[in-house]
N, C-alpha and C positions, 0 to 999 in steps of 0.2 A: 340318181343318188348323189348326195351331197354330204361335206362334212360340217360338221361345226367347232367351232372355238369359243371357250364360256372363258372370262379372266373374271375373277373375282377370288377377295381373301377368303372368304366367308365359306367352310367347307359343305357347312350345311343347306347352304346354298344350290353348289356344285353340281351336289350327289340330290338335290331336287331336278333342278334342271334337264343334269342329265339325264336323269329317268323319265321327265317329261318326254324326250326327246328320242330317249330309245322307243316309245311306244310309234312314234314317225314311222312310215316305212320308208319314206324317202331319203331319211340319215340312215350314211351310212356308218360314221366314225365322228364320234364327241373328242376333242381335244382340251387337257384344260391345262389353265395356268393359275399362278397364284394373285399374280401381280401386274402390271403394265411393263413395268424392266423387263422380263421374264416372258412374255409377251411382245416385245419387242424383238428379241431374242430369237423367240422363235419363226418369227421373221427374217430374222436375218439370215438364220438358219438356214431354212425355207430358200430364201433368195442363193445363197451358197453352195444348194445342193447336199447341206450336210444332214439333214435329217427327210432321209427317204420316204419314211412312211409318209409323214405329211407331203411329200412331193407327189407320191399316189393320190393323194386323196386331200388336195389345197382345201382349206373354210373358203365357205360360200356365205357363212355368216356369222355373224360376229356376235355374242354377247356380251359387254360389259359393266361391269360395276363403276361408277365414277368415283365413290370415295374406297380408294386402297392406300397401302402404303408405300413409301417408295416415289413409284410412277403410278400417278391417278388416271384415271379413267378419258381423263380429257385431254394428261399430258399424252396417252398413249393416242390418242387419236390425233393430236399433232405431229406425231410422228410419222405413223401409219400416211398422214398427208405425204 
């Protein structure tokens, strides 16, 4: 079991996605964000211990949208480096 992390602004998006994704049985927990800041974030989060659930259950995989607002899809993965 594995979880996932969808970033994209687009909600209508999201809410495909994730529904793709719940019919998986291997996911266990869809995580989303809106943006790559936000994304980041939760990262950092993540890294700090401050956001538990995600600490139960790290993304194994990543989905992102490259054009958002903010932090884009590509800034967030130069970060993520």
């Amino acid at each position: 079991m594995y979880s996932v992390l969808i970033i994209d602004d687009d909600a209508v998006d999201r809410i495909a996605l994730k529904r793709a994704l719940s019919k998986q049985t291997n996911v266990s927990h869809v995580f989303e964000e809106i943006n790559g800041e936000n994304a980041i974030n939760f990262f950092v989060a993540y890294s700090e211990n401050k956001r538990q659930y995600a600490e139960a259950y790290p993304p194994r995989l990543i989905i992102v949208d490259l054009s958002m607002p903010k932090v884009d899809g590509s800034g967030f993965l130069s970060e993520l480096e």
